[in-house]
PAPAMAR-52444 format. One record per residue (C-alpha): residue in one letter; x, y, z. Coordinates in nm, 2 decimals, m for minus. Example, Ala and Ser with C-alpha at 12.3 -4.5 7.8 and 13.67 -1.06 7.14 Angstrom:
BEGIN
+------+--------+--------+--------+
! type !      X !      Y !      Z !
+------+--------+--------+--------+
!    A !   1.23 !  m0.45 !   0.78 !
!    S !   1.37 !  m0.11 !   0.71 !
+------+--------+--------+--------+
***
This chain:
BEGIN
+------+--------+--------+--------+
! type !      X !      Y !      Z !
+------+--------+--------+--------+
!    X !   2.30 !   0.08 !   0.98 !
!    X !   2.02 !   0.10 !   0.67 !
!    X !   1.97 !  m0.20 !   0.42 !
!    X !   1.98 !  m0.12 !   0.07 !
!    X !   1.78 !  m0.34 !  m0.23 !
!    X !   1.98 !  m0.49 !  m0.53 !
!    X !   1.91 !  m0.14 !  m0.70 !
!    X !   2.10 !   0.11 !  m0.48 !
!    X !   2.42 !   0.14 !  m0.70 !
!    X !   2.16 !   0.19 !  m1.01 !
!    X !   1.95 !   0.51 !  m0.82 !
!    X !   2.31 !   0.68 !  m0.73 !
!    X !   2.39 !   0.63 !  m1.10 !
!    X !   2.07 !   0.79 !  m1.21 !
!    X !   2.14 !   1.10 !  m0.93 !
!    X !   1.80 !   1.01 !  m0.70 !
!    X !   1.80 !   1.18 !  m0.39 !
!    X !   1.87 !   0.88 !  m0.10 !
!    X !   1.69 !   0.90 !   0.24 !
!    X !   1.66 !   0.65 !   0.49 !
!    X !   1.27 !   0.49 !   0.52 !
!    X !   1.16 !   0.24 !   0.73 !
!    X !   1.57 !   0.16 !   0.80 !
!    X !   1.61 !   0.16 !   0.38 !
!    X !   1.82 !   0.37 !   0.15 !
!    X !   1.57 !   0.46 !  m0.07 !
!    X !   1.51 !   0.70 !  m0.36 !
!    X !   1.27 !   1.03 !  m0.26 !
!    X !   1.34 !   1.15 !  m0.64 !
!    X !   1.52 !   1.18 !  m0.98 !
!    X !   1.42 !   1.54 !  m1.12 !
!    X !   1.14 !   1.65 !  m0.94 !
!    X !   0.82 !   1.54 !  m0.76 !
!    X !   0.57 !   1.67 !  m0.97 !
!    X !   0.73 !   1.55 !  m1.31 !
!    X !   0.76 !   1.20 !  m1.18 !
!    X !   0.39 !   1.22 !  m1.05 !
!    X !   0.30 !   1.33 !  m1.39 !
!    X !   0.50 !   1.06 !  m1.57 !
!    X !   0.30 !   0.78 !  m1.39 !
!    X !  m0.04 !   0.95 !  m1.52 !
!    X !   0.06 !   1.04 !  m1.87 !
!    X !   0.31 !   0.75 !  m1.98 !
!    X !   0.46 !   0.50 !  m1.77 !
!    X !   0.73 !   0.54 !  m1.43 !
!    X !   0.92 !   0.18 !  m1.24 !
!    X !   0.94 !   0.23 !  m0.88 !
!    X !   1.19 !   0.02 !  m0.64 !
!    X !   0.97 !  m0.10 !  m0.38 !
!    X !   1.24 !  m0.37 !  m0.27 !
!    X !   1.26 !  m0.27 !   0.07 !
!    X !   0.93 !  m0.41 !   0.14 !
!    X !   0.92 !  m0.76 !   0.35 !
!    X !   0.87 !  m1.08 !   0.13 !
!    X !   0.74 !  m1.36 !   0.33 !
!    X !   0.68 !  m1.72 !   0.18 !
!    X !   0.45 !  m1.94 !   0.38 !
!    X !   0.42 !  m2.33 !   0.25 !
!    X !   0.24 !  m2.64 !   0.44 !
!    X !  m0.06 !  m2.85 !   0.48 !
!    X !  m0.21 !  m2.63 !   0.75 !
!    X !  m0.07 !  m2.28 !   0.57 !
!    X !  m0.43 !  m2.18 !   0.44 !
!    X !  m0.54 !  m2.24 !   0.84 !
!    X !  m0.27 !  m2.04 !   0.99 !
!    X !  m0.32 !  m1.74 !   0.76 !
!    X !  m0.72 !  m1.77 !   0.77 !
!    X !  m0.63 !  m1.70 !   1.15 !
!    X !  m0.36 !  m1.41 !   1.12 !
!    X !  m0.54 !  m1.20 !   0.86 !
!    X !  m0.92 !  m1.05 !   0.85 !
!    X !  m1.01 !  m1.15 !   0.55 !
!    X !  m1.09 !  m1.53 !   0.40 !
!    X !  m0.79 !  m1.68 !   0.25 !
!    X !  m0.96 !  m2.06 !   0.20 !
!    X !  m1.15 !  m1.92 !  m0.15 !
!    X !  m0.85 !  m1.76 !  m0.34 !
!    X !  m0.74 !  m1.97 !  m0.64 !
!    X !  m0.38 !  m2.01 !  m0.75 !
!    X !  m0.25 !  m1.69 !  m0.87 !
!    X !  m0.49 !  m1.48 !  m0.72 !
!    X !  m0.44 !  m1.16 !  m0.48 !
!    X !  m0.64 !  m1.01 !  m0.16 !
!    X !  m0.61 !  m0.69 !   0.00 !
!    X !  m0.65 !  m0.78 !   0.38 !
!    X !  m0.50 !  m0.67 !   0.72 !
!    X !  m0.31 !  m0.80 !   1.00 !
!    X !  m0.50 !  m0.71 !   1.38 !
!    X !  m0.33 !  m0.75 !   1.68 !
!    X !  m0.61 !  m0.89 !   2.00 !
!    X !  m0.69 !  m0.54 !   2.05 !
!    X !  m0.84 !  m0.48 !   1.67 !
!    X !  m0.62 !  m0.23 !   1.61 !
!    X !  m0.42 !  m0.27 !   1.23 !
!    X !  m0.07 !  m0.43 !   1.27 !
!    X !   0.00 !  m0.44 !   0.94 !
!    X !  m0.20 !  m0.42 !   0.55 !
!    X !  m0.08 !  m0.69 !   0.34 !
!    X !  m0.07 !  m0.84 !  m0.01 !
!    X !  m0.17 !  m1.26 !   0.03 !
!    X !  m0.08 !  m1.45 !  m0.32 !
!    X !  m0.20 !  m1.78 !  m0.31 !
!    X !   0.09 !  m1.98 !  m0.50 !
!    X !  m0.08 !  m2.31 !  m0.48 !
!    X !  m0.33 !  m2.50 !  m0.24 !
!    X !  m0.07 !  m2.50 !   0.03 !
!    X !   0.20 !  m2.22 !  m0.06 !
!    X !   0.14 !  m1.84 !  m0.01 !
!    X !   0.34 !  m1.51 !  m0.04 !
!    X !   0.28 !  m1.24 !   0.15 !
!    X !   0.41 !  m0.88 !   0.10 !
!    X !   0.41 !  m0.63 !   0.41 !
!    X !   0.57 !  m0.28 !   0.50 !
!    X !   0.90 !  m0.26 !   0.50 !
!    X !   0.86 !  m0.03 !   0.83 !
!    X !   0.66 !  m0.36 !   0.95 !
!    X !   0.87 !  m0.65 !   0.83 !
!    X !   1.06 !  m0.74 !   1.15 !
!    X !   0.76 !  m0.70 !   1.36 !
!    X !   0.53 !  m0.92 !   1.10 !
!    X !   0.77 !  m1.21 !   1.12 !
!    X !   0.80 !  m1.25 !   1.51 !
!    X !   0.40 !  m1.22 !   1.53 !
!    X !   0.39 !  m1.47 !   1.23 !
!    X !   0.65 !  m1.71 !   1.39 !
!    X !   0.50 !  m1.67 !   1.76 !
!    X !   0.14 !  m1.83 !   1.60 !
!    X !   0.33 !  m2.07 !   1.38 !
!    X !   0.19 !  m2.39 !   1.35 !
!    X !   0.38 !  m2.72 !   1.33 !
!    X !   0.40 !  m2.83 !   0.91 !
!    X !   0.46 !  m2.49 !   0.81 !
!    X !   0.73 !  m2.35 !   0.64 !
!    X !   0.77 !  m1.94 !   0.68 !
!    X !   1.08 !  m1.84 !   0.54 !
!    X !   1.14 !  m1.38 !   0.46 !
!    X !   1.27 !  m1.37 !   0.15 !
!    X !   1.32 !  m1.01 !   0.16 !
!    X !   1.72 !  m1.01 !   0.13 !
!    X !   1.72 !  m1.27 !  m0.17 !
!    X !   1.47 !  m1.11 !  m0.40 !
!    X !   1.40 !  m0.72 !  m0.56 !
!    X !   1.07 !  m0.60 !  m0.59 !
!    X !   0.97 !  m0.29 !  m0.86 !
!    X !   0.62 !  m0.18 !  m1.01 !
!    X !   0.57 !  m0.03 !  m1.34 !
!    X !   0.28 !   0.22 !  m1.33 !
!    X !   0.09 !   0.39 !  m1.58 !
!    X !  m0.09 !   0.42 !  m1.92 !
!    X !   0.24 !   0.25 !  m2.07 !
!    X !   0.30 !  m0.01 !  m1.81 !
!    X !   0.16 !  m0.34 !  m2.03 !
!    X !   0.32 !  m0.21 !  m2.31 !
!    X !   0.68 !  m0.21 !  m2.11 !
!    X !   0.62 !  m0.50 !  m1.93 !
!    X !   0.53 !  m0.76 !  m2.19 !
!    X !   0.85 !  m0.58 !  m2.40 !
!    X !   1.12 !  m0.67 !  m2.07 !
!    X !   0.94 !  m0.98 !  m1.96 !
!    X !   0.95 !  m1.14 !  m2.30 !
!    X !   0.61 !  m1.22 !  m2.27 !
!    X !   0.18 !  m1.19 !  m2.34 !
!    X !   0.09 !  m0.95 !  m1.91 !
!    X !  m0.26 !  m0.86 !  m2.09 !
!    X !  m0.44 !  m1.16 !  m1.97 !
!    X !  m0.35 !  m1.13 !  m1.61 !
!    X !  m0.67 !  m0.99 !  m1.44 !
!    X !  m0.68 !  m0.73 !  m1.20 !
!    X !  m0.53 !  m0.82 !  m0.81 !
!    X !  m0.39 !  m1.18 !  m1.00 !
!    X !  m0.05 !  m1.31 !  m1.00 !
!    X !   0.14 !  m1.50 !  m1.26 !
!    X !   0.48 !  m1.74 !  m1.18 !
!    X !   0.78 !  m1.70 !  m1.42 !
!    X !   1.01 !  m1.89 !  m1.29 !
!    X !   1.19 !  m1.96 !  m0.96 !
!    X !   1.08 !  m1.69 !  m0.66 !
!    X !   0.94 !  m1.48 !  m1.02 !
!    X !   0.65 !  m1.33 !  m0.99 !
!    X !   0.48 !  m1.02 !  m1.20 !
!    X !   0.15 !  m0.91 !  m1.03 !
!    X !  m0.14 !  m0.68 !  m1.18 !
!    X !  m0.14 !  m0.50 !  m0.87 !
!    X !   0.00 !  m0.11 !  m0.75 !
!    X !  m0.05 !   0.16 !  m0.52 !
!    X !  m0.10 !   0.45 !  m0.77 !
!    X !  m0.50 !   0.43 !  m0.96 !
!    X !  m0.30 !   0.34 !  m1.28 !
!    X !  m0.29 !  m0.01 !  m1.45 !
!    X !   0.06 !  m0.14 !  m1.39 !
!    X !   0.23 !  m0.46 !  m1.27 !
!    X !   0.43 !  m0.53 !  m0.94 !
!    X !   0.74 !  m0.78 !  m1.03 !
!    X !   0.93 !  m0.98 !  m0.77 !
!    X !   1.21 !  m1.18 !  m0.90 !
!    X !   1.58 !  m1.29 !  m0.71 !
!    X !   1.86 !  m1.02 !  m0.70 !
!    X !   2.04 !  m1.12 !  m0.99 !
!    X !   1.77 !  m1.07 !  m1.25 !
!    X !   1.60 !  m0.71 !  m1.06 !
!    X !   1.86 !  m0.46 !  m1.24 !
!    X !   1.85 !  m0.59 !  m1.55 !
!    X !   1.51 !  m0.59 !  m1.53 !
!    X !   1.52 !  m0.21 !  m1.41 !
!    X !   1.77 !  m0.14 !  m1.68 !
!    X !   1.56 !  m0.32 !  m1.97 !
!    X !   1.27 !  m0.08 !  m1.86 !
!    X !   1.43 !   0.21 !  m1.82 !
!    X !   1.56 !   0.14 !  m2.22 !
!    X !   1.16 !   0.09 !  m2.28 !
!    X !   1.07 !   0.44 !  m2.19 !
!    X !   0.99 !   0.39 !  m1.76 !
!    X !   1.08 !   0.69 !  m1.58 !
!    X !   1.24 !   0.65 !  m1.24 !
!    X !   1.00 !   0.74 !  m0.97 !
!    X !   1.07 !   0.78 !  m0.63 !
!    X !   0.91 !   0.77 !  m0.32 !
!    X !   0.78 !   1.15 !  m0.30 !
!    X !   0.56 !   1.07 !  m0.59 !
!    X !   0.50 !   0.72 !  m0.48 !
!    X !   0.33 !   0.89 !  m0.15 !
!    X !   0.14 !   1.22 !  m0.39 !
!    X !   0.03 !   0.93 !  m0.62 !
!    X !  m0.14 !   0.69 !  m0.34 !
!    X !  m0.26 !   1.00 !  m0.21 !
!    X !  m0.48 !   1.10 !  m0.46 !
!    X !  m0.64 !   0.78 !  m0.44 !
!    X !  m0.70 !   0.77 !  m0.12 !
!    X !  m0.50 !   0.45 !  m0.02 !
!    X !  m0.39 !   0.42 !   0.34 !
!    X !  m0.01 !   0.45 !   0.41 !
!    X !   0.10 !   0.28 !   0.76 !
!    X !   0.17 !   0.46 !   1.03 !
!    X !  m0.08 !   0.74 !   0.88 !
!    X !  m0.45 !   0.59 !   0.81 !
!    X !  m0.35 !   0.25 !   0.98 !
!    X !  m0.14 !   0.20 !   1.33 !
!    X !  m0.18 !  m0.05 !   1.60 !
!    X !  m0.43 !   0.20 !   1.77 !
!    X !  m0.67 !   0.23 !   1.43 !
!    X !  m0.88 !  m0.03 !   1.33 !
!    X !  m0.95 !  m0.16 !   0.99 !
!    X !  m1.32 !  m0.07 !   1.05 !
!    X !  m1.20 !   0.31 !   1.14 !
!    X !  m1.01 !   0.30 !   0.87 !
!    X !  m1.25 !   0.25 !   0.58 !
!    X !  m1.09 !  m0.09 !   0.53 !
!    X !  m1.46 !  m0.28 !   0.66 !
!    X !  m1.50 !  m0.39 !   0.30 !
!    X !  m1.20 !  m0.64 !   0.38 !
!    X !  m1.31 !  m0.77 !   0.71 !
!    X !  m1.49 !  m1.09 !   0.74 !
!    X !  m1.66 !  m1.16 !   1.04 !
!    X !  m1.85 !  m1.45 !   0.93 !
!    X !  m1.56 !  m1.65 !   0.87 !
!    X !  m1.39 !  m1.85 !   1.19 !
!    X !  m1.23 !  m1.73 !   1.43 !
!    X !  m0.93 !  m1.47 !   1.35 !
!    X !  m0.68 !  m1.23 !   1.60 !
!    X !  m0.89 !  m0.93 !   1.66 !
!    X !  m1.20 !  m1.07 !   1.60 !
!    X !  m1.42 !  m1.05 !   1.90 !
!    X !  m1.27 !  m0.64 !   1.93 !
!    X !  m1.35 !  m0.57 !   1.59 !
!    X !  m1.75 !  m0.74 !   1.63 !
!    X !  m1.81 !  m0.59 !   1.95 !
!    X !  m1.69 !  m0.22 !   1.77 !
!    X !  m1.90 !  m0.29 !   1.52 !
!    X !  m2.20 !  m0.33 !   1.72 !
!    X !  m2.11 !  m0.09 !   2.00 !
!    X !  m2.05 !   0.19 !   1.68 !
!    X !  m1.76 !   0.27 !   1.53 !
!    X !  m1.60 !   0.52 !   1.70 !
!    X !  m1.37 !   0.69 !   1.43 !
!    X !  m1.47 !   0.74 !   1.10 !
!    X !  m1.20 !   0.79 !   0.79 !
!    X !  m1.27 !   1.16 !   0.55 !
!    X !  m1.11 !   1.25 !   0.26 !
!    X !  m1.11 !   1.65 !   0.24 !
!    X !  m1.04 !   1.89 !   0.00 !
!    X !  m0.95 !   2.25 !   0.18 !
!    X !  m1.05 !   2.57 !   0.03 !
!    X !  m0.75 !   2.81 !  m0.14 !
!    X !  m0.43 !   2.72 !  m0.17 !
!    X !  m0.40 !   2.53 !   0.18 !
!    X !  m0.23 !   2.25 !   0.19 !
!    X !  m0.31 !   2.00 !   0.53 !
!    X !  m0.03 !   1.77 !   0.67 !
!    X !  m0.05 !   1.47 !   0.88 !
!    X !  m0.18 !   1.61 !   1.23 !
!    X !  m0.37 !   1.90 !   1.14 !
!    X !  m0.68 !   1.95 !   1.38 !
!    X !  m0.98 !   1.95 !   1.19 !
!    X !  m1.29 !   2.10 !   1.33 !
!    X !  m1.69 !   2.10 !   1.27 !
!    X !  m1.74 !   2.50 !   1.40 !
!    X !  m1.56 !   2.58 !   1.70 !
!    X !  m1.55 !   2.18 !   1.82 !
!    X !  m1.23 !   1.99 !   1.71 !
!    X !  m1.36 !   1.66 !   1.59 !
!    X !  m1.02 !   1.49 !   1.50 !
!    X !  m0.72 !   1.51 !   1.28 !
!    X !  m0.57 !   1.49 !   0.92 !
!    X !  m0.36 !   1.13 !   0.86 !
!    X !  m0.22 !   1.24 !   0.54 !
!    X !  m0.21 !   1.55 !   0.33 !
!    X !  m0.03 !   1.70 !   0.07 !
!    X !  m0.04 !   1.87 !  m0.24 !
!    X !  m0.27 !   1.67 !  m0.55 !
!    X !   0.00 !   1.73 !  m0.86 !
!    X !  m0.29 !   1.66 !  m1.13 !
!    X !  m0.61 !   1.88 !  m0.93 !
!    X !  m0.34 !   2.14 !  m0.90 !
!    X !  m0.48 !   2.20 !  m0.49 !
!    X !  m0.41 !   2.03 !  m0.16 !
!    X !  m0.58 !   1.74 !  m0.03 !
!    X !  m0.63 !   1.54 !   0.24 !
!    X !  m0.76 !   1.23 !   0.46 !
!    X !  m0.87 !   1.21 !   0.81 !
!    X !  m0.99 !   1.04 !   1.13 !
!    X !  m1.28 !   1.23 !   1.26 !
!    X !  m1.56 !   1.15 !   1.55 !
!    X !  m1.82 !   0.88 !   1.40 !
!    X !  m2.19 !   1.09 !   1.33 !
!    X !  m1.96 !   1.37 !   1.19 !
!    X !  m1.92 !   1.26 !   0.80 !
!    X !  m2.12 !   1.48 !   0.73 !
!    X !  m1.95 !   1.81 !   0.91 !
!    X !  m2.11 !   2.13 !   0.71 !
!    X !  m1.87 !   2.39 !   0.89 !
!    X !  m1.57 !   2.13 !   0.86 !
!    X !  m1.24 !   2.36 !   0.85 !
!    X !  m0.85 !   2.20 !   0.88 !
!    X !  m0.61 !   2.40 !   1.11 !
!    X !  m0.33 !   2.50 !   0.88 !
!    X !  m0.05 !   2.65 !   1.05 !
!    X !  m0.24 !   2.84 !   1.34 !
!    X !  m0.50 !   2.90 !   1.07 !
!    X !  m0.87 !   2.77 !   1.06 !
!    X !  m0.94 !   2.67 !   0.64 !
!    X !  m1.26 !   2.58 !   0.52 !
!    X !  m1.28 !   2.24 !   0.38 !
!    X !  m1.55 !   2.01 !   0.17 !
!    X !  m1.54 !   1.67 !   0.28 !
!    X !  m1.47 !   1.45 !  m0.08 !
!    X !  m1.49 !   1.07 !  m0.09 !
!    X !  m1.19 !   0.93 !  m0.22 !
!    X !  m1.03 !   0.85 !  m0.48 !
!    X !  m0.97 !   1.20 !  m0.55 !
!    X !  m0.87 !   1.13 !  m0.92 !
!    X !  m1.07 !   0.86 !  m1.13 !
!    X !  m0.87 !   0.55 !  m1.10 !
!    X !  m0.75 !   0.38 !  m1.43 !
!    X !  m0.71 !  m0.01 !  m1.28 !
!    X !  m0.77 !  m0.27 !  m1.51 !
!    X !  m1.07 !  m0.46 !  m1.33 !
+------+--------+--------+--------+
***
């Protein structure tokens, strides 16, 4: 059995393609990949990101619990602000990347992976504290983001209201479980709304009037990609820590004491032993997630995520490779059965166009 958001009945109206992710019927696409790719960078696309896990966490000792679940402080975020931070388990390794809002001094929302949700809330409710509330509001709320040039134009038109003053990674509350975010996973400026079930489809609808093209998840996935974001379950896993990872900027090891913390300092001082690449192969190749990538003749670890980059017209890539090897000057990508020369290339791949 799959779930399905409060906009199923709307993507089978509008002809999307429906596969089943993370235990969701979700749209892959409308038309085509590269056209909805293309839309995001050039005008404006809404995206049904519903299926991802809505938690609400409220309580006098709610900033405590979360400073203890999460690698990054959560005592110095304001009301309405956002932070990028990951979930370890005792290990180090990444259980989940999250999005913390801080509602008000003792209220917080947090949005994980859909392919995480179920997990997330046992590990949450196993460290639950006495005086806090958790409740997953997944089922009784939709989720979309509108991304692209056009998005604060759209938004302020179906929202009824001024977006432009909502800073980057901030959060602003409309109404009851209404929230619209200037947050996204695709390099454009854009806005992430959450509002209950009854209100997400004529939201969808309103936008869709405005000019929004439907994107689905292909171009959700070619989009992040470019930018070099991690995707669960391909940069991050329970076996890949957030200092492999390239995530170190969100890890605070100064603050008290968290899950993960003493394997994440002791990886830090032994050295890291896994380092994350972004590569860009030579030709036409394209890599895919478990592509060997080697330094010569010596394999020195593997692509996470690869694909085709719709707007550099070429495939790219990122990877988990030895620590010492960043620098690889004979780094080639094994592409079916096939050694490719490769550049290694920072991310993001494409200039990102965030309002910060």
């Amino acid at each position: 059995m799959t779930f399905q958001t409060a906009l199923f009945t709307r993507h089978q109206k509008e002809n999307a393609r429906i596969v089943d992710f993370a235990g969701w019927d979700m749209p892959l696409q409308y038309s085509s990949i590269t056209a909805e790719h293309m839309a995001v960078r050039e005008t404006a696309g809404i995206f049904d990101v519903g299926h991802m896990g809505r938690f609400f966490l409220q309580g006098e000792h709610a900033t405590r619990f979360l400073e203890k679940m999460v690698v990054s402080r959560v005592d110095d975020l304001i009301p309405g602000q956002v932070r990028y931070s990951v979930v370890c388990n005792s290990e180090g390794g990444c259980k989940d990347d999250v999005l913390i809002t801080r509602l008000e001094k003792d209220a917080y929302l947090v949005v994980v992976n859909a392919s995480n949700r179920e997990k997330l809330a046992s590990w949450f409710n196993e460290h639950l504290e006495p005086g806090i509330d958790f409740k997953d509001d997944t089922f009784a709320t939709g989720m979309i983001a509108i991304q692209g040039p056009e998005a604060l134009q759209i938004g302020e038109l179906i929202l009824k209201t001024e977006l432009d003053s909502i800073p980057y990674y901030h959060s602003r509350q409309l109404g009851d479980r209404f929230f619209v975010s200037r947050t996204g996973y695709t390099g454009e400026d854009g806005f992430e709304i959450i509002a209950p079930n009854d209100q997400i489809e004529q939201l969808w609808q309103d936008a869709r009037r405005e000019g929004a093209q439907p994107i689905g998840l292909g171009a959700r996935d070619s989009l992040r990609l470019e930018m070099g974001y991690s995707l669960y379950g391909h940069e991050l896993s329970e076996t890949i820590s957030p200092l492999e990872a390239g995530l170190s900027w969100v890890v605070n090891l100064e603050k008290d004491d968290f899950i993960g913390k003493s394997a994440l300092a002791r990886q830090k001082l032994e050295g890291i032993p896994r380092r994350r690449i972004g590569l860009v192969p030579d030709g036409a190749g394209i890599p895919r997630q478990g592509y060997a990538l080697f330094d010569g003749e010596e394999k020195i670890g593997e692509t996470t995520s690869g694909g085709f980059s719709t707007t550099l017209k070429k495939g790219i890539g990122l990877g988990l490779i030895r620590s010492g090897r960043q620098n690889a000057e004979n780094l080639s990508v094994e592409i079916r059965g096939k050694k490719v020369s490769a550049i290694i290339r920072k991310p993001p791949f494409v200039a990102s166009r965030v309002k910060k």
